[in-house]
N, CA, C and O atoms as CSV, one atom per row, in Angstrom:
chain,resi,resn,atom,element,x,y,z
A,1,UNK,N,N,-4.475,22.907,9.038
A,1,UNK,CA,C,-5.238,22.234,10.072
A,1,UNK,C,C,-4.270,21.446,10.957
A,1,UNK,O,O,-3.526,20.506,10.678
A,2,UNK,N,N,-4.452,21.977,11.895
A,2,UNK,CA,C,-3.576,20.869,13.143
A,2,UNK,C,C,-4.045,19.385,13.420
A,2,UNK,O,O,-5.125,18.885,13.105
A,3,UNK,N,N,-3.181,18.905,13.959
A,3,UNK,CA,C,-3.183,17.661,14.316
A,3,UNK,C,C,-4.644,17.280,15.330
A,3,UNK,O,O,-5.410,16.394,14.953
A,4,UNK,N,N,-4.874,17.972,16.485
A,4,UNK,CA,C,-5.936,18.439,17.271
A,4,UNK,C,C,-6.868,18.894,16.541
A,4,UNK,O,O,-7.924,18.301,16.761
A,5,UNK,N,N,-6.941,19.665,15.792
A,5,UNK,CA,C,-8.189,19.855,14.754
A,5,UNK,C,C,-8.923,18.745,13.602
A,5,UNK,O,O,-10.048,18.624,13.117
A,6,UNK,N,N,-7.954,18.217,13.507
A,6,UNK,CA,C,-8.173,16.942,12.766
A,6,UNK,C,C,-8.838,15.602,13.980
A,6,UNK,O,O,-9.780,14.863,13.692
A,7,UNK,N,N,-8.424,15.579,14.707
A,7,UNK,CA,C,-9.168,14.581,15.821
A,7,UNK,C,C,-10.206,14.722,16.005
A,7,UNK,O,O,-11.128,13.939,15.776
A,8,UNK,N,N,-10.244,16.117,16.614
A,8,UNK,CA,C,-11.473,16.924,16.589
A,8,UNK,C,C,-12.674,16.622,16.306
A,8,UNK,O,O,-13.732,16.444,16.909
A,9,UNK,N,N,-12.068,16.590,14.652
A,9,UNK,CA,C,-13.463,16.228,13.802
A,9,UNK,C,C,-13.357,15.268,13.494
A,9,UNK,O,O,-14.464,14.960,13.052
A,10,UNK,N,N,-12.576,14.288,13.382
A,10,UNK,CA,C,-12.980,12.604,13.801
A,10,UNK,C,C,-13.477,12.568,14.377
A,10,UNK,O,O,-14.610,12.276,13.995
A,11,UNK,N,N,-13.331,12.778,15.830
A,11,UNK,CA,C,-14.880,12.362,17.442
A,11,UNK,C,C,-15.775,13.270,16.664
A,11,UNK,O,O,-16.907,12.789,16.609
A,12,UNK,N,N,-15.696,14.107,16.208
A,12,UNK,CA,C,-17.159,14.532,16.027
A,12,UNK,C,C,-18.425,13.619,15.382
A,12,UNK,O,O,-19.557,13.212,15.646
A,13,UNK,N,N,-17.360,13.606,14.317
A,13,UNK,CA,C,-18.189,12.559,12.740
A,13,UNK,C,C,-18.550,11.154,13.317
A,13,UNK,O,O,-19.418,10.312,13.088
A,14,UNK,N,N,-18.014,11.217,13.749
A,14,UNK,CA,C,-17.919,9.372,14.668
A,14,UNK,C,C,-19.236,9.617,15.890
A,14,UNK,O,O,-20.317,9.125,15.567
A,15,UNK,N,N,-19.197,10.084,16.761
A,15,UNK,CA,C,-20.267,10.816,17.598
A,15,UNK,C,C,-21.701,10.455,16.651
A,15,UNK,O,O,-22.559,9.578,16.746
A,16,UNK,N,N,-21.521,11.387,15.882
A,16,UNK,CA,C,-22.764,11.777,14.920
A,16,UNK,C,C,-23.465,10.205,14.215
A,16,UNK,O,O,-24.586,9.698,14.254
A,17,UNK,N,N,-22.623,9.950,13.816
A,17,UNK,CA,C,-22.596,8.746,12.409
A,17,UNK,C,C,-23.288,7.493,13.445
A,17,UNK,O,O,-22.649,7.127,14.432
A,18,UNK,N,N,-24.763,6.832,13.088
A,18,UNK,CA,C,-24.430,5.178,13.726
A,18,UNK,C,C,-24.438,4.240,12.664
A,18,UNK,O,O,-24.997,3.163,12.872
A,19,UNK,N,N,-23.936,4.449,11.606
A,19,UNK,CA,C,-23.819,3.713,10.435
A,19,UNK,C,C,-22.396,2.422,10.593
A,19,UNK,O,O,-21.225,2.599,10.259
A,20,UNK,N,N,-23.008,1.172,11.200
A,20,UNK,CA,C,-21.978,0.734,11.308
A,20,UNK,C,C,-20.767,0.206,10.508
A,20,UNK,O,O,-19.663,-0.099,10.958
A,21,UNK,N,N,-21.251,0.157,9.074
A,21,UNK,CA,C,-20.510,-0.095,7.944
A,21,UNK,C,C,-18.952,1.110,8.545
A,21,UNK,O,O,-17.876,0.755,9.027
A,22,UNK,N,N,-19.350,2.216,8.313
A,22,UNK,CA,C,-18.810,3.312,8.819
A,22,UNK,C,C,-17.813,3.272,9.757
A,22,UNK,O,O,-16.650,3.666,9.666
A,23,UNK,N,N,-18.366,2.777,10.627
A,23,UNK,CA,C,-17.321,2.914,12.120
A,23,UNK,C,C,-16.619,1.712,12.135
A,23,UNK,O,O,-15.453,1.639,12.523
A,24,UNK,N,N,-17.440,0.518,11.626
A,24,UNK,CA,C,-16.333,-0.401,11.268
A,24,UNK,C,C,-15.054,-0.253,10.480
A,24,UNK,O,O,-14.060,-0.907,10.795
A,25,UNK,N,N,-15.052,0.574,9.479
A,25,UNK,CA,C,-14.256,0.499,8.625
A,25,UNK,C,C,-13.219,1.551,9.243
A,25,UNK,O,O,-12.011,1.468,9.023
A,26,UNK,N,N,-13.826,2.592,10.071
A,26,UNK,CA,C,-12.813,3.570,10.414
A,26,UNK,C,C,-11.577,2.813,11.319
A,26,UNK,O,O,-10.365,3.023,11.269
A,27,UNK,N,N,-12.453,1.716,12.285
A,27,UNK,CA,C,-11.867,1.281,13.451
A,27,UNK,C,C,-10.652,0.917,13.027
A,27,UNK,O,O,-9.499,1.159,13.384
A,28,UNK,N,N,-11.474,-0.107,11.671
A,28,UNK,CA,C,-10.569,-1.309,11.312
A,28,UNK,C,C,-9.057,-0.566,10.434
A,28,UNK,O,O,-8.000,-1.195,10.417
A,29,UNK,N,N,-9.145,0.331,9.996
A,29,UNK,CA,C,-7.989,1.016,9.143
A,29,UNK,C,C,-6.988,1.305,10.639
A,29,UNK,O,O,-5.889,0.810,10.887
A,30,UNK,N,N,-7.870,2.356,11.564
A,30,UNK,CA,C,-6.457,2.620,12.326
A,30,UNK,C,C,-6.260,1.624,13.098
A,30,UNK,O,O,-5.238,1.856,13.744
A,31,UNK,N,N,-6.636,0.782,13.331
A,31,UNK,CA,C,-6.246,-0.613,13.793
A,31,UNK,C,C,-5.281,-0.860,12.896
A,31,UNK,O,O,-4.118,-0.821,13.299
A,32,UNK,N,N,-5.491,-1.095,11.814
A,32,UNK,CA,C,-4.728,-1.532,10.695
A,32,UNK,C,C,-3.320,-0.502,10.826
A,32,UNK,O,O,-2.300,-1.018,11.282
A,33,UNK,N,N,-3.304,0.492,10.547
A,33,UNK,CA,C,-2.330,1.347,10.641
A,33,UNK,C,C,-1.340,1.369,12.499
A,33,UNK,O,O,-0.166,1.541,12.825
A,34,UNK,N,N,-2.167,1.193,12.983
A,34,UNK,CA,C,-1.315,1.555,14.126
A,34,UNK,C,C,-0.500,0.345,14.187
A,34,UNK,O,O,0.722,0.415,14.319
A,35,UNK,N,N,-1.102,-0.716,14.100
A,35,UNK,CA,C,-0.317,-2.282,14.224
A,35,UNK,C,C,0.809,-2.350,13.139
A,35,UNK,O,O,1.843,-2.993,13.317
A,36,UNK,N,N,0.591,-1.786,12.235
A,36,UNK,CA,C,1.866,-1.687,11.328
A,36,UNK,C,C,3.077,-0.281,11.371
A,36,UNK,O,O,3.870,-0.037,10.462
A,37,UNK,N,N,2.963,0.389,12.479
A,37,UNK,CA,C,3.796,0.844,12.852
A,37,UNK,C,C,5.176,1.118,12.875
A,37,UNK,O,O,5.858,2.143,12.863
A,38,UNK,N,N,5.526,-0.841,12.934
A,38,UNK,CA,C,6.625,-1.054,13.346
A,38,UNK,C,C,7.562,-0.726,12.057
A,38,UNK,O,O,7.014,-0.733,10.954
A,39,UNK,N,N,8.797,-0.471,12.139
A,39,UNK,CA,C,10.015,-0.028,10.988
A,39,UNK,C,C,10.041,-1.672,10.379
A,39,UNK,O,O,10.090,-2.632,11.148
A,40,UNK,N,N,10.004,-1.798,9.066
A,40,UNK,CA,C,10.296,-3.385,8.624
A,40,UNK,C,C,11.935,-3.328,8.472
A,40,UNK,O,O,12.589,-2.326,8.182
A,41,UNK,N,N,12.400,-4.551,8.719
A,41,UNK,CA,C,14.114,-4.331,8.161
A,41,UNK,C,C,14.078,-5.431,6.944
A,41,UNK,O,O,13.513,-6.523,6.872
A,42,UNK,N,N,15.049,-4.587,5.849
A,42,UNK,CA,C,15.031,-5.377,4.867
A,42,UNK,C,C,16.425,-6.741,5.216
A,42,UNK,O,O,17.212,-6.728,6.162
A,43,UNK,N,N,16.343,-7.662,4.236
A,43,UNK,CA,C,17.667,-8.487,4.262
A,43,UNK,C,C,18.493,-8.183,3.120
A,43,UNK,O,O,17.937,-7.715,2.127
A,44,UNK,N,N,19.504,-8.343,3.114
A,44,UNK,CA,C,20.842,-8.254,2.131
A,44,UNK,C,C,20.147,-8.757,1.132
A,44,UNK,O,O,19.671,-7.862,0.433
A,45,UNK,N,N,19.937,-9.635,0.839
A,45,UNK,CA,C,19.074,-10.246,-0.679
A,45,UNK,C,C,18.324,-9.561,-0.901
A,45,UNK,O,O,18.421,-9.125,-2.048
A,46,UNK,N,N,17.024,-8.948,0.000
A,46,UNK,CA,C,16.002,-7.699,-0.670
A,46,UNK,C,C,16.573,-6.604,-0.963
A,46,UNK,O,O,16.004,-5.864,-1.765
A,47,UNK,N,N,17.460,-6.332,-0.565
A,47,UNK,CA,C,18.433,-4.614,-0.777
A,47,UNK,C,C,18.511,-5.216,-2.228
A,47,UNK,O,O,17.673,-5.048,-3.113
A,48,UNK,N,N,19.481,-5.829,-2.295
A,48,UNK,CA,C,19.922,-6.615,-3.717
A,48,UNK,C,C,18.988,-6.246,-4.581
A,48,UNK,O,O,18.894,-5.081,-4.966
A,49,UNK,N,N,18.191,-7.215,-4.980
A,49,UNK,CA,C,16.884,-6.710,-5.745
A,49,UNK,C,C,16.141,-5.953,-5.681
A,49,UNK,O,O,15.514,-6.043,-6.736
A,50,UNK,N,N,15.551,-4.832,-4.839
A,50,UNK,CA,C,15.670,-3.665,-5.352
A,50,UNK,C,C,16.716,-2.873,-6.114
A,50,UNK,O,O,16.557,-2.178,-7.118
A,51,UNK,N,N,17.784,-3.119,-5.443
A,51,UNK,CA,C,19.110,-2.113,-6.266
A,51,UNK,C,C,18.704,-2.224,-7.474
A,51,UNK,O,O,18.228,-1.323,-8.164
A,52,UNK,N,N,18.983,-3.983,-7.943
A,52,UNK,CA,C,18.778,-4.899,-9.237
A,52,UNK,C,C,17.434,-3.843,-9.702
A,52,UNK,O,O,17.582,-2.692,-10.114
A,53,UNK,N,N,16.542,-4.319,-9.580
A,53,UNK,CA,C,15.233,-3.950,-9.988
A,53,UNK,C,C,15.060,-2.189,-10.443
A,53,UNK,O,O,14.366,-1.750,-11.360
A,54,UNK,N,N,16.094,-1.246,-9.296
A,54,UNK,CA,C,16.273,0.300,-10.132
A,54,UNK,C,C,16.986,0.190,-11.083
A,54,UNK,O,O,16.528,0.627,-12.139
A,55,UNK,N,N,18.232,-0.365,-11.100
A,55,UNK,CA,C,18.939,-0.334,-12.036
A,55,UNK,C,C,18.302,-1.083,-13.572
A,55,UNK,O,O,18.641,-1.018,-14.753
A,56,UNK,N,N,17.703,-1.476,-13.151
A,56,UNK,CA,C,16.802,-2.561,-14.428
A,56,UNK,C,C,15.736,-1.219,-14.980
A,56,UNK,O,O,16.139,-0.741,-16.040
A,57,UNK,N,N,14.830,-0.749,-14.586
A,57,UNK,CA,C,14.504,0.474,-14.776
A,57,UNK,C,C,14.990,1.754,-15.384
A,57,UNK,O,O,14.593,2.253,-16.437
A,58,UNK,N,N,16.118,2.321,-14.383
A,58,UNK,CA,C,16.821,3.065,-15.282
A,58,UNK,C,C,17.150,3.057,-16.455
A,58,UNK,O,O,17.122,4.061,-17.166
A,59,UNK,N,N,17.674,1.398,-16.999
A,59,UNK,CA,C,18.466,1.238,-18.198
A,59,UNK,C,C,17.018,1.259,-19.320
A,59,UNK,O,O,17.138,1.422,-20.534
A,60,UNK,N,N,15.873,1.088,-18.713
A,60,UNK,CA,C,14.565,0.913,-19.427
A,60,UNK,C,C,14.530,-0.615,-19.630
A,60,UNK,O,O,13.950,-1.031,-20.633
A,61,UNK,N,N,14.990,-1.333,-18.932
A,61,UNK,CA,C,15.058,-2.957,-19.103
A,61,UNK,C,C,13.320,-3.403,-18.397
A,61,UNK,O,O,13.070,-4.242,-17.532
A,62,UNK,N,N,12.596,-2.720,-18.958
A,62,UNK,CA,C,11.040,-3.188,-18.422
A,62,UNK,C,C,9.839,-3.304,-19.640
A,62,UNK,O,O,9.748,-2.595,-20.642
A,63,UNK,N,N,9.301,-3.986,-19.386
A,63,UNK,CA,C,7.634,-4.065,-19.872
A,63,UNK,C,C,6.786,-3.327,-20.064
A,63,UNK,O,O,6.492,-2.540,-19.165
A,64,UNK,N,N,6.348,-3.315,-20.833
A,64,UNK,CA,C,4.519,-2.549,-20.307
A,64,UNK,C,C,4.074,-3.560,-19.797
A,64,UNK,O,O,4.440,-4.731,-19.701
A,65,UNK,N,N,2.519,-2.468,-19.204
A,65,UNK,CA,C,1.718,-3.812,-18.731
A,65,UNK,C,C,1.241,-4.777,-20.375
A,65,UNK,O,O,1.215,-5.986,-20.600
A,66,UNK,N,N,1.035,-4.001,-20.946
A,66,UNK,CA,C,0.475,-5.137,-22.644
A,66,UNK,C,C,1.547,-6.140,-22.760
A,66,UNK,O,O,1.446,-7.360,-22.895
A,67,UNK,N,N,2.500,-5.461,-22.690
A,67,UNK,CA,C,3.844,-6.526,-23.238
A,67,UNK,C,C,3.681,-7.943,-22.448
A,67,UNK,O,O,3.664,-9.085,-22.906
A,68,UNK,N,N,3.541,-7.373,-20.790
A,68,UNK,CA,C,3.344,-8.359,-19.730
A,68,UNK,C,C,2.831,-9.031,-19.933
A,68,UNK,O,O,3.172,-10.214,-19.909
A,69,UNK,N,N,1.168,-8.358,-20.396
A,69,UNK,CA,C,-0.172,-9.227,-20.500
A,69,UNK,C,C,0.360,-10.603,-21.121
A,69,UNK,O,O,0.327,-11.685,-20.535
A,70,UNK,N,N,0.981,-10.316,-22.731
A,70,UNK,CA,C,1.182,-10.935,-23.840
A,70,UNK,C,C,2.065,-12.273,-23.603
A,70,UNK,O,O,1.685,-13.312,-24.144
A,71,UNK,N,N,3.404,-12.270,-22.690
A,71,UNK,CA,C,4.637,-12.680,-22.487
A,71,UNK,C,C,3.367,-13.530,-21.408
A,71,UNK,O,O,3.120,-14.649,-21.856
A,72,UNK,N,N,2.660,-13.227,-20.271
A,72,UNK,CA,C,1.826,-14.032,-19.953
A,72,UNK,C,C,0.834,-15.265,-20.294
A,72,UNK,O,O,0.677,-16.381,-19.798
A,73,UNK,N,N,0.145,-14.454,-21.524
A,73,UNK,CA,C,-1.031,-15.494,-21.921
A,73,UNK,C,C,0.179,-16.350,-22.653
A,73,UNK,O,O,0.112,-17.561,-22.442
A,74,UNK,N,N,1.293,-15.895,-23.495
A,74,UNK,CA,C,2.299,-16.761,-24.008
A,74,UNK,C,C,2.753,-18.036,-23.347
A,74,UNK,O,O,3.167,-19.054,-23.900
A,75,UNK,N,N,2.578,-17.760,-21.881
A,75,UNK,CA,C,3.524,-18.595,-20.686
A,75,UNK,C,C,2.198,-19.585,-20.649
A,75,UNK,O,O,2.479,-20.758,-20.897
A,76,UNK,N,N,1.015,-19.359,-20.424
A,76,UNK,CA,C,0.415,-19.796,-20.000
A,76,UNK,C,C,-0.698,-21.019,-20.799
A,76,UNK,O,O,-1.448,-21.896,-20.370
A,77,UNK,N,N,-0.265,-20.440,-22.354
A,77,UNK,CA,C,-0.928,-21.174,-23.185
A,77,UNK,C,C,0.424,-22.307,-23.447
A,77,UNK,O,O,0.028,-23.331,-24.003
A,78,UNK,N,N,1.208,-22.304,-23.291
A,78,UNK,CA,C,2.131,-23.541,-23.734
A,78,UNK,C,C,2.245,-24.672,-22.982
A,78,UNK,O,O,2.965,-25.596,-23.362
């Protein structure tokens, strides 16, 4: 399906539909999407920690989520 075929049938469905729940939500996403467009640039410190953070991974230096849970309610009850 092309790009044009896909529009297509967006105006169509949109046309059709007066469900405003609907058209609100469509608006509001490519609103949402188009405004975020822009390329983000990371900083030297975020490169960092990601690197940090694969390399922490790789080695298997991670959690489960249970472990998390646990190391949490731990933190939180003391």
């Amino acid at each position: 399906m092309t790009t044009i075929d896909i529009k297509e049938q967006l105006i169509s469905k949109i046309q059709v539909t007066d469900d405003k729940e609907i058209l609100s939500g469509v608006l509001e996403l490519l609103e949402f999407e188009l405004n975020n467009m822009d390329t983000y640039t990371l900083t030297d410190s975020q490169k960092q920690s990601i690197a940090l953070s694969k390399k922490q991974i790789k080695e298997g230096l991670v959690y489960s989520e249970e472990e998390a849970d646990k190391l949490t309610d731990q933190w939180l009850n003391e």
